[in-house]
Structures are given as structure tokens and as C-alpha cells.
mmJSON file of the N, C-alpha and C atoms, coordinates in Angstrom:
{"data_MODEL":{"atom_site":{
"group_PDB":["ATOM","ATOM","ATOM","ATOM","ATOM","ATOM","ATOM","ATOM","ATOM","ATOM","ATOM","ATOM","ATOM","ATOM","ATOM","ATOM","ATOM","ATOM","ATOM","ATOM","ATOM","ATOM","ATOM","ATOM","ATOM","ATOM","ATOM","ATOM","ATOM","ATOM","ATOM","ATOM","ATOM","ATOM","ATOM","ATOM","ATOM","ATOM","ATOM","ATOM","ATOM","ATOM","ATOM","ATOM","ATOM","ATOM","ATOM","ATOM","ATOM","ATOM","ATOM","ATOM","ATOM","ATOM","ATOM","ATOM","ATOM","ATOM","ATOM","ATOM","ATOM","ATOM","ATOM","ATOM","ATOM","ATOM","ATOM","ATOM","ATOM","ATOM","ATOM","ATOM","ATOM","ATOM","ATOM","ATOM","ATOM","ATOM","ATOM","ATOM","ATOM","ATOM","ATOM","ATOM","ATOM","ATOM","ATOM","ATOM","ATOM","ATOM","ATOM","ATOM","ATOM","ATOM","ATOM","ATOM","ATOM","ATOM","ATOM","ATOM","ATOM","ATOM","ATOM","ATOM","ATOM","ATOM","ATOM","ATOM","ATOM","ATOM","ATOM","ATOM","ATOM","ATOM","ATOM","ATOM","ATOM","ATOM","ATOM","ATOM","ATOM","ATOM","ATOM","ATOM","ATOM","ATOM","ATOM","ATOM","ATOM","ATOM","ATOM","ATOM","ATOM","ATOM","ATOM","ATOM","ATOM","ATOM","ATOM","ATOM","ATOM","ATOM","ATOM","ATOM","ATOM","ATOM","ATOM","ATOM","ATOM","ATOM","ATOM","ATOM","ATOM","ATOM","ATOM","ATOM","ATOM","ATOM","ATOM","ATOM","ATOM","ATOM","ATOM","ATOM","ATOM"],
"id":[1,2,3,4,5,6,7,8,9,10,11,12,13,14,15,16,17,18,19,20,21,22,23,24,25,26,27,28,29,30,31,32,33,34,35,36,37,38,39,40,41,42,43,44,45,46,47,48,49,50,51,52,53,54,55,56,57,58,59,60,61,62,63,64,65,66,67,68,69,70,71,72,73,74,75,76,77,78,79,80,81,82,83,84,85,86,87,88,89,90,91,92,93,94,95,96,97,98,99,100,101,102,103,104,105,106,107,108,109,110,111,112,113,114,115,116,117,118,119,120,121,122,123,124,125,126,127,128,129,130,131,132,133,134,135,136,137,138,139,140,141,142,143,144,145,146,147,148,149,150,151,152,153,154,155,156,157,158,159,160,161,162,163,164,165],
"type_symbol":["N","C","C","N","C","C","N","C","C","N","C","C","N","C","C","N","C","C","N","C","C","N","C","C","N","C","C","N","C","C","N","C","C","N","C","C","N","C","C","N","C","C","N","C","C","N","C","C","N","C","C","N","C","C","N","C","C","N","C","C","N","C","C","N","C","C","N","C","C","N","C","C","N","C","C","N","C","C","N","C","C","N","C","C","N","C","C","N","C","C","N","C","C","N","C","C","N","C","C","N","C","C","N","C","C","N","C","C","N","C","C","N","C","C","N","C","C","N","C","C","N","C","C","N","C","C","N","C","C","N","C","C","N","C","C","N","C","C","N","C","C","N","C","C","N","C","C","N","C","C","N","C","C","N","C","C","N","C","C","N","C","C","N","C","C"],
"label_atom_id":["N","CA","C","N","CA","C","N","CA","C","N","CA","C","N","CA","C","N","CA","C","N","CA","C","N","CA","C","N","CA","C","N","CA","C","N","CA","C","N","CA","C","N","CA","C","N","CA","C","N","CA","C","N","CA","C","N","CA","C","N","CA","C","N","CA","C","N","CA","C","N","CA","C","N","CA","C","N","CA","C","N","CA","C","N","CA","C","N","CA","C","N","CA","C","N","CA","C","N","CA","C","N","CA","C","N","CA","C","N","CA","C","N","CA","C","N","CA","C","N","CA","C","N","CA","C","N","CA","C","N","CA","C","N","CA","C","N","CA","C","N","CA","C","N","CA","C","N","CA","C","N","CA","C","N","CA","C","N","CA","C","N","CA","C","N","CA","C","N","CA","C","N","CA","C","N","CA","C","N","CA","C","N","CA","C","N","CA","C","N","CA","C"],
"label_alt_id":[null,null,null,null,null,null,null,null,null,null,null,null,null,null,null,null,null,null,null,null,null,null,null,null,null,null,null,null,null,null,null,null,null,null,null,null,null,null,null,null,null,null,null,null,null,null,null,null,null,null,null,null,null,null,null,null,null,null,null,null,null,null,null,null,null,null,null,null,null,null,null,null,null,null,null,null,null,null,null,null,null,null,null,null,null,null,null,null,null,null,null,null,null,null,null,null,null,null,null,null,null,null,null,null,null,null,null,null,null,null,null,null,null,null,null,null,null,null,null,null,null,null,null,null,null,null,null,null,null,null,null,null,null,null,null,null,null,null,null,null,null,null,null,null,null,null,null,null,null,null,null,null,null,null,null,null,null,null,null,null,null,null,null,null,null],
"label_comp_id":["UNK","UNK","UNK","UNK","UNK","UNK","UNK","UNK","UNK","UNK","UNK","UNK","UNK","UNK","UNK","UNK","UNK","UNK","UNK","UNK","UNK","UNK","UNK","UNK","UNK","UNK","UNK","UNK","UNK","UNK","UNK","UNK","UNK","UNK","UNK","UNK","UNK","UNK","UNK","UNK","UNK","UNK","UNK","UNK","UNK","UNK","UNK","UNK","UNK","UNK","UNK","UNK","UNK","UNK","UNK","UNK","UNK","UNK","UNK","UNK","UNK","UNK","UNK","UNK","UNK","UNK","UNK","UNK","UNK","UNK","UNK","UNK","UNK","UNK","UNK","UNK","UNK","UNK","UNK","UNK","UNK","UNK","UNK","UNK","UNK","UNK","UNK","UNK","UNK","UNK","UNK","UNK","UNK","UNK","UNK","UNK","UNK","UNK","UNK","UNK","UNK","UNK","UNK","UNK","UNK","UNK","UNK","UNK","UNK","UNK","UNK","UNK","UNK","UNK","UNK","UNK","UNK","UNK","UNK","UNK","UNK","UNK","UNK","UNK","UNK","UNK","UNK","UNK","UNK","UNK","UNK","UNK","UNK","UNK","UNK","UNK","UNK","UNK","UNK","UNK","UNK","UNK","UNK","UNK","UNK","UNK","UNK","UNK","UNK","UNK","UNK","UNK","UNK","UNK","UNK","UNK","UNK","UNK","UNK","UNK","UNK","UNK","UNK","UNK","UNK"],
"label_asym_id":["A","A","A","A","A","A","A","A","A","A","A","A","A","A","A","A","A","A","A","A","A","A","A","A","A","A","A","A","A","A","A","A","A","A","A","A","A","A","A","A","A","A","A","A","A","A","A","A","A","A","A","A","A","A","A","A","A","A","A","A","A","A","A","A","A","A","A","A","A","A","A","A","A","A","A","A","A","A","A","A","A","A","A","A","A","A","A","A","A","A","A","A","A","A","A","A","A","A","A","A","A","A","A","A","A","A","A","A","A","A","A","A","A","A","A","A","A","A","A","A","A","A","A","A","A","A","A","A","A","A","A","A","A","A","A","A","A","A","A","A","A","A","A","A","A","A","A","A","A","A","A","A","A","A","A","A","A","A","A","A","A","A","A","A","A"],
"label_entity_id":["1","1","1","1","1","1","1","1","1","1","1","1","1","1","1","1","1","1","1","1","1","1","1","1","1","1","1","1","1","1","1","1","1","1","1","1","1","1","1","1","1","1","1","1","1","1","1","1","1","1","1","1","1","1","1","1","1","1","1","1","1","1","1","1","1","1","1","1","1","1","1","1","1","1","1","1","1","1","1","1","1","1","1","1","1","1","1","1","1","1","1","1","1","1","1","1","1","1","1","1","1","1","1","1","1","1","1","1","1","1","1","1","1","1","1","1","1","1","1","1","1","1","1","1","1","1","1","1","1","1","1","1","1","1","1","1","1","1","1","1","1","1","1","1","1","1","1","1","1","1","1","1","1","1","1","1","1","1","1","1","1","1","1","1","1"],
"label_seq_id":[1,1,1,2,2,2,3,3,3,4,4,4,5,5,5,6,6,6,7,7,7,8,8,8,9,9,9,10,10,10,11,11,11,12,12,12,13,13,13,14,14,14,15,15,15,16,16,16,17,17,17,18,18,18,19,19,19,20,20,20,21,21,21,22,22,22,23,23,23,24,24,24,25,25,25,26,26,26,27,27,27,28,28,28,29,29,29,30,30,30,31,31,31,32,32,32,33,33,33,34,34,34,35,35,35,36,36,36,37,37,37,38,38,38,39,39,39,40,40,40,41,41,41,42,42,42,43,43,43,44,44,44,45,45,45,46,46,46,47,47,47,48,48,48,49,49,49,50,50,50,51,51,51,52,52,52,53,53,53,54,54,54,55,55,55],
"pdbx_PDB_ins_code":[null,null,null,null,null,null,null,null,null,null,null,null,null,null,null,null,null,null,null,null,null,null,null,null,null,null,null,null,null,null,null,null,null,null,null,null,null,null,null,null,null,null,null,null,null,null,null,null,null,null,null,null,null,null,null,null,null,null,null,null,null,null,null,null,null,null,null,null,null,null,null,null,null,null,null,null,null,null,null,null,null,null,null,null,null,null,null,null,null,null,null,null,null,null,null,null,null,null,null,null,null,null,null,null,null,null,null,null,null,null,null,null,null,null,null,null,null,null,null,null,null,null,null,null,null,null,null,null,null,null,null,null,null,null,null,null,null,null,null,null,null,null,null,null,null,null,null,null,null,null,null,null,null,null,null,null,null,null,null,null,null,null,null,null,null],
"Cartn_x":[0.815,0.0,0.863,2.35,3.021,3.206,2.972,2.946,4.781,5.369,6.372,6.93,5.428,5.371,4.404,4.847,3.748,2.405,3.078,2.175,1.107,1.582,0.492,-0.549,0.193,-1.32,-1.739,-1.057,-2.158,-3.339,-2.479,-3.769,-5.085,-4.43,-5.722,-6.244,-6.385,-7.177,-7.675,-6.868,-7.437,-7.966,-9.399,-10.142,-10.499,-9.55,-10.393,-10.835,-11.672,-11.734,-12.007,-11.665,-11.828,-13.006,-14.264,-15.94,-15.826,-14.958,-14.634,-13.615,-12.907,-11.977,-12.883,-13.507,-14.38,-15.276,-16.182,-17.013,-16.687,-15.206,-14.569,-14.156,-13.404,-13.673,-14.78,-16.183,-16.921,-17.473,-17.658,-17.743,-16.812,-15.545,-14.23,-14.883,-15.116,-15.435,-16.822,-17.876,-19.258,-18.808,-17.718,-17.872,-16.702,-16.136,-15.489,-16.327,-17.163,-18.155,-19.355,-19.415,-20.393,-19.371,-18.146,-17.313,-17.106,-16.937,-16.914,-18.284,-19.303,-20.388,-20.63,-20.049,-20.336,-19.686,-18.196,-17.757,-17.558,-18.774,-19.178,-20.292,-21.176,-22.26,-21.53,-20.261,-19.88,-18.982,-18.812,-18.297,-16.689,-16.434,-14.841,-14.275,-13.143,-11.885,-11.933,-11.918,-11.628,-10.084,-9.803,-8.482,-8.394,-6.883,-6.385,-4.587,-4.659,-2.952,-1.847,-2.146,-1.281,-1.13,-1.817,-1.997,-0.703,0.047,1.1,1.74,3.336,4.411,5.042,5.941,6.746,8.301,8.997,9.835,11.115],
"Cartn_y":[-1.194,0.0,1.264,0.904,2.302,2.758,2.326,2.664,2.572,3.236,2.831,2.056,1.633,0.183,-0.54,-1.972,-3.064,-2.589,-2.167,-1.965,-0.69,0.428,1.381,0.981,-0.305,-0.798,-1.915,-2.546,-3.303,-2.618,-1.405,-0.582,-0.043,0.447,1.181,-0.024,-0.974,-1.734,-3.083,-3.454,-4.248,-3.913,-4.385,-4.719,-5.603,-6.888,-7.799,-7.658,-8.222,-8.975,-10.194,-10.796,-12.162,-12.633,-11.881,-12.317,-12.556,-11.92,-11.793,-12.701,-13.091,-14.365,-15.456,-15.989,-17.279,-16.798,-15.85,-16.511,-16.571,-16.213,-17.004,-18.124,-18.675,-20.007,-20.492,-20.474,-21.594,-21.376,-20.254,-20.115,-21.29,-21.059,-22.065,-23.493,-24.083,-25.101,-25.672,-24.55,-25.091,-25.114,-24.277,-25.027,-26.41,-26.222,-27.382,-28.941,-28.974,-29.387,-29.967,-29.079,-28.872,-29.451,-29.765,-29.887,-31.328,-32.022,-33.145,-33.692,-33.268,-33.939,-33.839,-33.287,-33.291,-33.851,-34.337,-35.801,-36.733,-37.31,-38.865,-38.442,-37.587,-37.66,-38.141,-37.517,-38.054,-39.043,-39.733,-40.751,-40.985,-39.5,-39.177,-39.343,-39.579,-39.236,-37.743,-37.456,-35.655,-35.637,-34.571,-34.471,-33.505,-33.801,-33.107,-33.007,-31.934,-31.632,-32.17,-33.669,-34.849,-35.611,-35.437,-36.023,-35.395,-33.923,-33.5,-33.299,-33.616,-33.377,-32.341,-31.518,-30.393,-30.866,-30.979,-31.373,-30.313],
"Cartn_z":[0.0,0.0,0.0,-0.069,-0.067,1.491,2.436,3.615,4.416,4.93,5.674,6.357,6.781,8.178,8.143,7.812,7.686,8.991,10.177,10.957,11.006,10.212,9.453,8.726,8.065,6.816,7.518,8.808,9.344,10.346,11.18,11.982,11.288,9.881,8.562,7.937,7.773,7.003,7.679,8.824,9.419,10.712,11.418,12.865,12.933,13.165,13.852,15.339,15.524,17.167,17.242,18.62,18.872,18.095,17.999,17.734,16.086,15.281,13.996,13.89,14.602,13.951,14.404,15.156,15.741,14.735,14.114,13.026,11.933,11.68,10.274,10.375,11.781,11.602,11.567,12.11,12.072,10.473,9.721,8.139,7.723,7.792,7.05,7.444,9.011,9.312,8.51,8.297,7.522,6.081,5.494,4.015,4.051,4.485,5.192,5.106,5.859,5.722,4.993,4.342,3.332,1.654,1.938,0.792,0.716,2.046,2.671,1.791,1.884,2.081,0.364,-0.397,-1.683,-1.913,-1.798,-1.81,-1.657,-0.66,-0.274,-1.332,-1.948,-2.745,-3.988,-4.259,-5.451,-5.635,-4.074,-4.423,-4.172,-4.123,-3.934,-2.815,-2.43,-1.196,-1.165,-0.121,0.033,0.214,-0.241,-0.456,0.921,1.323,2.355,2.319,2.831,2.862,2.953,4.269,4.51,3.084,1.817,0.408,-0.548,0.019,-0.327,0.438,-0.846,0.077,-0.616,0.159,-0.213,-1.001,-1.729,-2.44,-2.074],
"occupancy":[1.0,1.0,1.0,1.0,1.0,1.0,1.0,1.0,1.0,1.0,1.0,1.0,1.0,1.0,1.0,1.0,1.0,1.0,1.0,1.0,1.0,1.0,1.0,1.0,1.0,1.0,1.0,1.0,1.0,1.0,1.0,1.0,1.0,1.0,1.0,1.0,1.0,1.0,1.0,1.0,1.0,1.0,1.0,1.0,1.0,1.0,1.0,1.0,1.0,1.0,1.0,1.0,1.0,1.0,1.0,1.0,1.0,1.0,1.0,1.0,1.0,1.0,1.0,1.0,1.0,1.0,1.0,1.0,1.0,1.0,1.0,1.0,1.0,1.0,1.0,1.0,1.0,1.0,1.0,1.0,1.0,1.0,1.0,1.0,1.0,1.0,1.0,1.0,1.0,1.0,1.0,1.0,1.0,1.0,1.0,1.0,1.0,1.0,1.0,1.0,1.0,1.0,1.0,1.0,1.0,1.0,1.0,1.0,1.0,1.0,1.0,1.0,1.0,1.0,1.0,1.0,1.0,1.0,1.0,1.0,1.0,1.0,1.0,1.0,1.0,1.0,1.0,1.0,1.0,1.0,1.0,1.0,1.0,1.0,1.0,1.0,1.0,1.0,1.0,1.0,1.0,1.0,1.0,1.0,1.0,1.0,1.0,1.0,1.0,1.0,1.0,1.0,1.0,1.0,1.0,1.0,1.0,1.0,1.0,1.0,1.0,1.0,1.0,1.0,1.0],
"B_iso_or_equiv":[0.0,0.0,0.0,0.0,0.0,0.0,0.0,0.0,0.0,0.0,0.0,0.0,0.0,0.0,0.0,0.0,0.0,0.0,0.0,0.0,0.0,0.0,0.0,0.0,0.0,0.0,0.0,0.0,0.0,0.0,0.0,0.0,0.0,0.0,0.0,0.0,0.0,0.0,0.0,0.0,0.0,0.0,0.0,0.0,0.0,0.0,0.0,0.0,0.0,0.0,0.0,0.0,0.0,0.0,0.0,0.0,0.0,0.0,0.0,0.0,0.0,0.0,0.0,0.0,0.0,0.0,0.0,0.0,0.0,0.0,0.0,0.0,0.0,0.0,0.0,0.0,0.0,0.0,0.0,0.0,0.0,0.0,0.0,0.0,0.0,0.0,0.0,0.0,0.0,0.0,0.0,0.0,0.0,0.0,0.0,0.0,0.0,0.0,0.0,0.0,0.0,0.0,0.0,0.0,0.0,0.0,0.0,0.0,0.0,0.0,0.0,0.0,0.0,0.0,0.0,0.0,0.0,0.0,0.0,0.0,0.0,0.0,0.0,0.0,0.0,0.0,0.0,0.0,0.0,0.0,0.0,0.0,0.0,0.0,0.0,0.0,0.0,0.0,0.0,0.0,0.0,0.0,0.0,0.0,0.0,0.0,0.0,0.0,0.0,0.0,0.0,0.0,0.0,0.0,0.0,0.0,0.0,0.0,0.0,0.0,0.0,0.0,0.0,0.0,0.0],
"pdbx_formal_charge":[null,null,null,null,null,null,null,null,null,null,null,null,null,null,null,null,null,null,null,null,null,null,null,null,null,null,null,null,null,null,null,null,null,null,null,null,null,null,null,null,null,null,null,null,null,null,null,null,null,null,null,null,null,null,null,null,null,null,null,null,null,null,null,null,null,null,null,null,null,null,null,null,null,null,null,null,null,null,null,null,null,null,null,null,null,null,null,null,null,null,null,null,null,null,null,null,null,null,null,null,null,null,null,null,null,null,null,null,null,null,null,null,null,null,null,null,null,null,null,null,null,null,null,null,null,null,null,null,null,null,null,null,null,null,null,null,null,null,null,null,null,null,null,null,null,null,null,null,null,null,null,null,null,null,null,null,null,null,null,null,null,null,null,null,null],
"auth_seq_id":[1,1,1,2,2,2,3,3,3,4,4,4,5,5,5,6,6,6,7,7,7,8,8,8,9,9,9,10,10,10,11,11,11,12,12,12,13,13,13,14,14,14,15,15,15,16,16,16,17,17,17,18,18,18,19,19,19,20,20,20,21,21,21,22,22,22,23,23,23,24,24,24,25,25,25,26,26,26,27,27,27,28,28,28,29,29,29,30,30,30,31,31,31,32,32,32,33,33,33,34,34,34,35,35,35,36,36,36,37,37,37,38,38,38,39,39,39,40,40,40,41,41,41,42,42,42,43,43,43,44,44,44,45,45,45,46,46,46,47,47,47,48,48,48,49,49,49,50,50,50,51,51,51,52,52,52,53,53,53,54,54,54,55,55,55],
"auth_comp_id":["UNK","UNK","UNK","UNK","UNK","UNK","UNK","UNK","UNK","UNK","UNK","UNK","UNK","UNK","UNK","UNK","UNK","UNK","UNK","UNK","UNK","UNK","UNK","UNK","UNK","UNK","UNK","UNK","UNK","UNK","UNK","UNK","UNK","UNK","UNK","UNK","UNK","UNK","UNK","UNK","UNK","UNK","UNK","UNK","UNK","UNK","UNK","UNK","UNK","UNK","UNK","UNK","UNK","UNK","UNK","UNK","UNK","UNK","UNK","UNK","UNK","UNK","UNK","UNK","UNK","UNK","UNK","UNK","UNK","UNK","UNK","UNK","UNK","UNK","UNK","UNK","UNK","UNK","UNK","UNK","UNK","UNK","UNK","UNK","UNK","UNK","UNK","UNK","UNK","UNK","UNK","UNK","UNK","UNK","UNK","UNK","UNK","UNK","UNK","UNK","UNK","UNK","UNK","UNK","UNK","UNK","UNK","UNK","UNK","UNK","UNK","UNK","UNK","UNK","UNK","UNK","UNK","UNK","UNK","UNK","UNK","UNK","UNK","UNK","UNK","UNK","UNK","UNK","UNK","UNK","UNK","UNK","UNK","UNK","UNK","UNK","UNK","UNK","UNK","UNK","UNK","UNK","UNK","UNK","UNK","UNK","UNK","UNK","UNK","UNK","UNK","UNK","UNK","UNK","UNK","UNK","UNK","UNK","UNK","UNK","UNK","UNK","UNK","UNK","UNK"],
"auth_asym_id":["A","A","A","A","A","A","A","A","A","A","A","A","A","A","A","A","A","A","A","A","A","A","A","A","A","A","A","A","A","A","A","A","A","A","A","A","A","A","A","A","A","A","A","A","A","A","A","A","A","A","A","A","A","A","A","A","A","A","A","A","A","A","A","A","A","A","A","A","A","A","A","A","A","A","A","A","A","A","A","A","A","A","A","A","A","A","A","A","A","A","A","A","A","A","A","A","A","A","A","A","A","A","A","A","A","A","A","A","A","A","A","A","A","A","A","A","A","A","A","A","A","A","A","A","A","A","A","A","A","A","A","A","A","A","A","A","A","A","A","A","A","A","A","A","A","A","A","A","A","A","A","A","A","A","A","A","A","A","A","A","A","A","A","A","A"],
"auth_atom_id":["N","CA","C","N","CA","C","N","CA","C","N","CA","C","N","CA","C","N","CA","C","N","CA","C","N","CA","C","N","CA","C","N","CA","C","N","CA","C","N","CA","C","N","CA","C","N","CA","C","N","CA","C","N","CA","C","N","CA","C","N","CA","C","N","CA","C","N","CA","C","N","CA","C","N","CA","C","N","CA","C","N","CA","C","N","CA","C","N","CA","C","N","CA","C","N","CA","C","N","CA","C","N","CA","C","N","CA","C","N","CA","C","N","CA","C","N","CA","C","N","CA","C","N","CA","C","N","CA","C","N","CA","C","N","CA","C","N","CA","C","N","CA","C","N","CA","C","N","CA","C","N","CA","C","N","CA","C","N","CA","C","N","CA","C","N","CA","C","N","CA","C","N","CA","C","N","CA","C","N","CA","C","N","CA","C","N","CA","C","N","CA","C"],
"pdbx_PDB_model_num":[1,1,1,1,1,1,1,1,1,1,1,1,1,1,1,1,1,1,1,1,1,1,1,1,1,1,1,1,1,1,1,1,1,1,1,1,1,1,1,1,1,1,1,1,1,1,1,1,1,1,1,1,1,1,1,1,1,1,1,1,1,1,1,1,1,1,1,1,1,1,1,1,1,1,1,1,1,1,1,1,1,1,1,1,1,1,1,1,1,1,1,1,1,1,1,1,1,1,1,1,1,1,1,1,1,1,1,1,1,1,1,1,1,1,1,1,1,1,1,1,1,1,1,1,1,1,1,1,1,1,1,1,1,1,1,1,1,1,1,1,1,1,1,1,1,1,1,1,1,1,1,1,1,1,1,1,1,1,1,1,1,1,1,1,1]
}}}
């Protein structure tokens, strides 16, 4: 952003609070979820991270 200090453009553009990070996780956790469940519909393995390795 052109700013001097990472910590200028984190005070101006970011507010979280605790109440705002807990309902992005449980968002992440419901599509999470909801991603899971479209792949036992189709039949698939859900893929997960332990499935790659870093080289």
C-alpha cells in the first residue's frame, strides 16, 4: 500500500476482534463441511494436505 510500516497498513485496514476471527472459523469449518459432504455424494476421497508433500 506504499505505507512505511507493515504496521500502518495493518492498523488502517485491518479490525479484527476475537468475535470476527471465531465466526470465520466456524464459516471455514461449515464449508469445510459442506465440501466433505459433496464428496461422499460423489463418491470421492476428500483431499487433504497430509496427500502432499513439499519437495
Amino acid at each position: 500500500m506504499g505505507h512505511s510500516d507493515i504496521g500502518v497498513t495493518l492498523n488502517t485496514y485491518t479490525h479484527l476482534g476475537l468475535e470476527d476471527a471465531e465466526d470465520e472459523l466456524k464459516r471455514v469449518k461449515g464449508l469445510e463441511d459442506a465440501r466433505k459432504e459433496m464428496d461422499k455424494a460423489k463418491g470421492e476421497k476428500a483431499v487433504s494436505q497430509k496427500m502432499f508433500r513439499a519437495i
